[in-house]
N, C-alpha and C positions, 0 to 999 in steps of 0.2 A: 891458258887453255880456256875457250869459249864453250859452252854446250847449252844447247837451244832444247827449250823443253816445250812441246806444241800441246794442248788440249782446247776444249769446246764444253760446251754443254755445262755443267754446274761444275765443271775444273778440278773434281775428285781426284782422277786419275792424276791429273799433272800435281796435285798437290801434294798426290803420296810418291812420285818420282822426285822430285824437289826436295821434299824432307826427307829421303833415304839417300841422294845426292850429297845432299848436307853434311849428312852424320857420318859419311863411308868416303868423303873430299877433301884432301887441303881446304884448307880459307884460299888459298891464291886463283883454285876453279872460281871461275868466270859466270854463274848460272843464270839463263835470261830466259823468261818466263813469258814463253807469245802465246796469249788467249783466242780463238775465234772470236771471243766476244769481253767486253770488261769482268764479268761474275769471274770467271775463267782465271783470267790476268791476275788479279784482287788476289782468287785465292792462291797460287803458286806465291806471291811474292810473300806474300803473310807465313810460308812456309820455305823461305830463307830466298827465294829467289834473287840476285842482287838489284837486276832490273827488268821490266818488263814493259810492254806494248799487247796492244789489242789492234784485231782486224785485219782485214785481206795485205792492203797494202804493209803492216807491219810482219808482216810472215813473209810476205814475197819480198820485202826489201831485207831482211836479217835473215833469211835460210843458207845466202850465199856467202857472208860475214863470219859462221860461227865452226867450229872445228868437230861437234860432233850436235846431233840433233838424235831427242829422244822422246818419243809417244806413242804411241797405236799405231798400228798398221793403217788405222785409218786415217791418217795426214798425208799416206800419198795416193788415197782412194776423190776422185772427183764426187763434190754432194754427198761427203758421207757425215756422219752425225749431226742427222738430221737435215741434210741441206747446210752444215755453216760454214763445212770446210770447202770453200769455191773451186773451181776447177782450176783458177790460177794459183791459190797456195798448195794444190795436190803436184802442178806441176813444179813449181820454185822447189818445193821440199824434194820430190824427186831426181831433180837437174840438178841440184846441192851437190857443190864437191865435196859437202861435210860428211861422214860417215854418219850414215842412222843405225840407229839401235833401237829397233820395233817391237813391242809388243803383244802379240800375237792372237790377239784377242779376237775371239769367235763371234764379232757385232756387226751393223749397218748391212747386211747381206754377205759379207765375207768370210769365208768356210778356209782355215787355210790344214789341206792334204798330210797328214803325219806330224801332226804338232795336237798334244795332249791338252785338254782344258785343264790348265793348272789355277787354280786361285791367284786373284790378280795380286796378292803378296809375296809370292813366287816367280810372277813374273820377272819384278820390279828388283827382287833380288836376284834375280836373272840378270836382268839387261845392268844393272850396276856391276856386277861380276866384270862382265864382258868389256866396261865402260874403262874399270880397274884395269886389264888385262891390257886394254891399247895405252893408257897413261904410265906405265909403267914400263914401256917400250923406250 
């Protein structure tokens, strides 16, 4: 099992999906860690990720490789945080036959209708739930 963990900007987020990934995973999950940018990349893998790439072309080319992808709503948003997510990795990650598992996060302009601001440590135990639930199938 592959699962692609996408972040941008100082890589928090993806850092704290990675390390909760980790500790709630077999060792035999697969975790690969795509940064918009290297800060990004650095940190996910320093937080077990087993491998990782940076950059447009590394997202567009590994979104359609991995069996489930996990970040913010805003990886399939064009230009969102901050301009780094390009409009061709909003698309790769969208056309991915991999299932996403989004977290839901109220940023870059995106309001999403009936979803509660939960603290991002609840998301993250959120979307790992759901992550369990299809591995477990």
């Amino acid at each position: 099992m592959r699962i692609a963990v996408i972040d941008g900007q100082g890589g928090g987020i993806g850092k704290a999906i990675v390390e909760k990934l980790r500790k709630e995973l077999d060792e035999d999950v697969e975790i690969i860690a795509l940064g918009t940018n290297v800060a990004a990349t650095s940190l996910m893998l320093k937080a077990g990720a087993n491998e990782g790439a940076s950059g447009e072309n590394a997202i567009v080319h590994s979104a359609g490789k991995v069996d489930f992808i996990v970040g913010t709503v805003g990886i399939i948003a064009a230009n969102s945080m901050l301009g780094e997510l390009t409009p061709l990795m909003a698309r790769a990650v969208s056309e991915s036959p991999a299932r996403k598992i989004l977290l839901p996060l109220n940023r870059f302009n995106i309001e999403i209708a009936g979803v509660r601001n939960d603290p991002l440590p609840h998301l993250i135990d959120n979307a790992v739930s759901i992550l369990k639930k299809y591995l477990s199938r």
